[in-house]
C-alpha positions as CSV (number, residue, x, y, z in Angstrom):
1,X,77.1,-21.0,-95.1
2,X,77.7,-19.0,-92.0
3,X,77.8,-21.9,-90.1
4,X,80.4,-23.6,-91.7
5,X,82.4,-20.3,-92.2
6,X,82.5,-20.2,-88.2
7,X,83.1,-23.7,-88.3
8,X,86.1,-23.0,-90.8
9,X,87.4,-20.3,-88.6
10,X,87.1,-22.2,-85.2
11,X,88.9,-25.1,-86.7
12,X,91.9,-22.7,-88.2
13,X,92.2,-21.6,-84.6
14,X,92.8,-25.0,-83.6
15,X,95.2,-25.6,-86.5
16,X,97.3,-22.6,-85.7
17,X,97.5,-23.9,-82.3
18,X,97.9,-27.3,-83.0
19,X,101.3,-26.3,-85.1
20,X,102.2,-23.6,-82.4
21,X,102.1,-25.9,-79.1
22,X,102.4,-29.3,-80.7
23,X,106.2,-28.9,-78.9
24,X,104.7,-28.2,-76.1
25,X,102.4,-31.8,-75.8
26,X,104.5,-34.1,-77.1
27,X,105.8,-37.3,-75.1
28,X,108.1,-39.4,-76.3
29,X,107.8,-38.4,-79.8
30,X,104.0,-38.7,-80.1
31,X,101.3,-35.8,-80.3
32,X,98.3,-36.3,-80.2
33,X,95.9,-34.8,-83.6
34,X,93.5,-32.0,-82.0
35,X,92.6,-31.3,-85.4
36,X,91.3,-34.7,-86.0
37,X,89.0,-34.8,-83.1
38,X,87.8,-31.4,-84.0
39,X,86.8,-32.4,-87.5
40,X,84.8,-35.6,-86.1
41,X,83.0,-33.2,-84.0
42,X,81.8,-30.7,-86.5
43,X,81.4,-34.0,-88.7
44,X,79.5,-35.6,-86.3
45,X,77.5,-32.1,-85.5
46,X,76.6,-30.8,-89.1
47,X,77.2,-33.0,-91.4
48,X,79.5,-34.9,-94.0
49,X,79.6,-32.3,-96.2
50,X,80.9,-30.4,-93.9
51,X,83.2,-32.3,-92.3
52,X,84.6,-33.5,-95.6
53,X,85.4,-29.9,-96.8
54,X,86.3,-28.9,-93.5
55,X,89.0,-31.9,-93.2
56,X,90.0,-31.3,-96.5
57,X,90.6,-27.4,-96.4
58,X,92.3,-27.9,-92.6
59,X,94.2,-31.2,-93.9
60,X,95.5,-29.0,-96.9
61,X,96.7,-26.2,-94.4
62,X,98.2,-28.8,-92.0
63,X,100.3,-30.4,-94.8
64,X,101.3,-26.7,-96.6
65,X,102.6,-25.9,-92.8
66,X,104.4,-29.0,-92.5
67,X,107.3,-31.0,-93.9
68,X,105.6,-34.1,-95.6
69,X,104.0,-34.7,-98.3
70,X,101.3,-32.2,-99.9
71,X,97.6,-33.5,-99.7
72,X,98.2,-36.8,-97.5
73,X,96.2,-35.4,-94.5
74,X,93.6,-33.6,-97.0
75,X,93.3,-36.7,-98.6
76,X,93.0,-38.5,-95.1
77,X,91.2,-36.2,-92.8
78,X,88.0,-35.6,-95.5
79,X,87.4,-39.4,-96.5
80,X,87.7,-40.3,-92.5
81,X,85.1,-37.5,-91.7
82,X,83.1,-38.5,-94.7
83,X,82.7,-42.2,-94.5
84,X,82.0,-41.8,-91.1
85,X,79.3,-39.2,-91.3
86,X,77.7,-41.7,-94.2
87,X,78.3,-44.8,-91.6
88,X,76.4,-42.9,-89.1
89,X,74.1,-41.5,-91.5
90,X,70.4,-42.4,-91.0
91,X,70.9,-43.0,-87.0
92,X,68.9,-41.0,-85.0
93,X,69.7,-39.6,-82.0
94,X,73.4,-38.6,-80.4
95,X,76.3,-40.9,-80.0
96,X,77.3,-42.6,-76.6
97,X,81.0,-41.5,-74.9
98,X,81.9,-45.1,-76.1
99,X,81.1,-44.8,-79.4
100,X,82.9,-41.5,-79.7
101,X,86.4,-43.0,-78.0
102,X,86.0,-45.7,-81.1
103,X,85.3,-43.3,-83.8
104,X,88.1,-41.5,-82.6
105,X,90.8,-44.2,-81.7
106,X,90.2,-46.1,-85.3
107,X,90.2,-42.7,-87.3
108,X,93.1,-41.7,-85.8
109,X,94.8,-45.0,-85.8
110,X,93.8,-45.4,-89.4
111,X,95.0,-41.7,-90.4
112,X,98.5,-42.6,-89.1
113,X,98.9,-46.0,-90.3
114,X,97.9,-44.7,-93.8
115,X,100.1,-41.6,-93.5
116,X,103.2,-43.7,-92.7
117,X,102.3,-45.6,-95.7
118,X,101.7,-42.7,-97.8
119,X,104.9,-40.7,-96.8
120,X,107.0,-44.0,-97.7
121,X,108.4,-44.5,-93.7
122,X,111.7,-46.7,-94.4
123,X,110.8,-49.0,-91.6
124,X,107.3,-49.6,-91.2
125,X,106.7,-52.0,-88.6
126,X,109.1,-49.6,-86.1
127,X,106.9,-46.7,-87.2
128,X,103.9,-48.1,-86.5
129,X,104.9,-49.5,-83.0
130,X,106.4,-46.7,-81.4
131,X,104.9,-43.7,-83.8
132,X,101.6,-44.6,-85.1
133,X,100.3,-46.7,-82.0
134,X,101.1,-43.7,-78.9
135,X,99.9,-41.4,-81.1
136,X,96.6,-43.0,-81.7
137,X,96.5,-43.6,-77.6
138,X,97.9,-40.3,-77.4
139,X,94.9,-38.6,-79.3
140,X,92.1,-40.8,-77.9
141,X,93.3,-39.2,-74.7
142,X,92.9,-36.1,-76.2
143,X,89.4,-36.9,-77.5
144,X,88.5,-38.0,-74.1
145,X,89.0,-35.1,-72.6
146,X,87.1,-33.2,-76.0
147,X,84.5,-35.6,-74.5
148,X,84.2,-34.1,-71.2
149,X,83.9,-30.4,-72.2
150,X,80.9,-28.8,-72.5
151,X,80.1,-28.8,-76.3
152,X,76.8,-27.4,-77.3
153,X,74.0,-26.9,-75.5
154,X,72.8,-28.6,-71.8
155,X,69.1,-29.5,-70.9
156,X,68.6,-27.6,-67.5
157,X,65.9,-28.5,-64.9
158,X,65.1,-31.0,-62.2
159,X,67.2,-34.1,-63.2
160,X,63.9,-36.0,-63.1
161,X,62.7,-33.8,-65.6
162,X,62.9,-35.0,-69.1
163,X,61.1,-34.3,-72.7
164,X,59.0,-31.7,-73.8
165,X,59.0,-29.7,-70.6
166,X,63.2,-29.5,-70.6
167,X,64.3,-26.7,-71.8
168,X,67.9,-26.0,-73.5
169,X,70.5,-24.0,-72.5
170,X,72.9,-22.6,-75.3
């Protein structure tokens, strides 16, 4: 519970900032979804549960600050985190860089398709070409760099070194 709870917290950080910078990152119209890579993190890190009540509780928050429709991203957000904690269920070890960019580029592309067809966009096919598609680029780019950080802990020792007699860093 205390996990989650800091989990809950860390991702209402990102949320607040997510709403209070988006200005601030958008090109052309697109922005990329930092909360959505944030919620396949802790979804890929502890769990589906978590990450389906996570992306649910955040996805509610995002749409009550928002314009659009109540409950599309909670909706959204919790059955992408879910489903792809239970894809990914019962595969050991961690996930490759390459896997991550997919899990990130479809989820997102799939969360903005679906939203535009949620929210009832007038003209689809323009939404989806010049919304839906850089935003999806847009936040791969963003989960690219989410990549890159250092998340979690590091084994330390001789490169050579690998095992039982690594130790990890936290």
């Amino acid at each position: 519970m205390t996990t989650f709870l800091l989990v809950a917290l860390g991702g209402a950080g990102i949320l607040i900032a997510h709403i209070a910078l988006s200005h601030l990152i958008t090109i052309a119209g697109a922005r990329p979804d930092i909360l959505l890579i944030y919620i396949l993190w802790a979804t890929l890190r502890y769990g589906r549960w978590t990450g389906l009540w996570l992306g649910f509780f955040l996805g509610l928050s995002q749409d009550a600050l928002s314009l659009g429709p109540l409950g599309i991203m909670a909706f959204l957000k919790s059955n992408l985190a879910f489903w792809l904690a239970v894809w990914l269920e019962g595969r050991a070890g961690t996930i490759s860089s390459g896997w991550w960019m997919t899990f990130v580029a479809l989820t997102s592309l799939l969360q903005f398709t679906l939203a535009g067809l949620f929210a009832g966009v007038p003209d689809y096919a323009v939404y989806f070409l010049w919304t839906a598609i850089p935003a999806m680029l847009y936040t791969v780019l963003a989960g690219l760099i989410w990549a890159l950080a250092p998340l979690g802990p590091r084994p330390v020792g001789p490169p050579g070194l690998s095992g039982r007699g690594r130790r990890l860093k936290r």
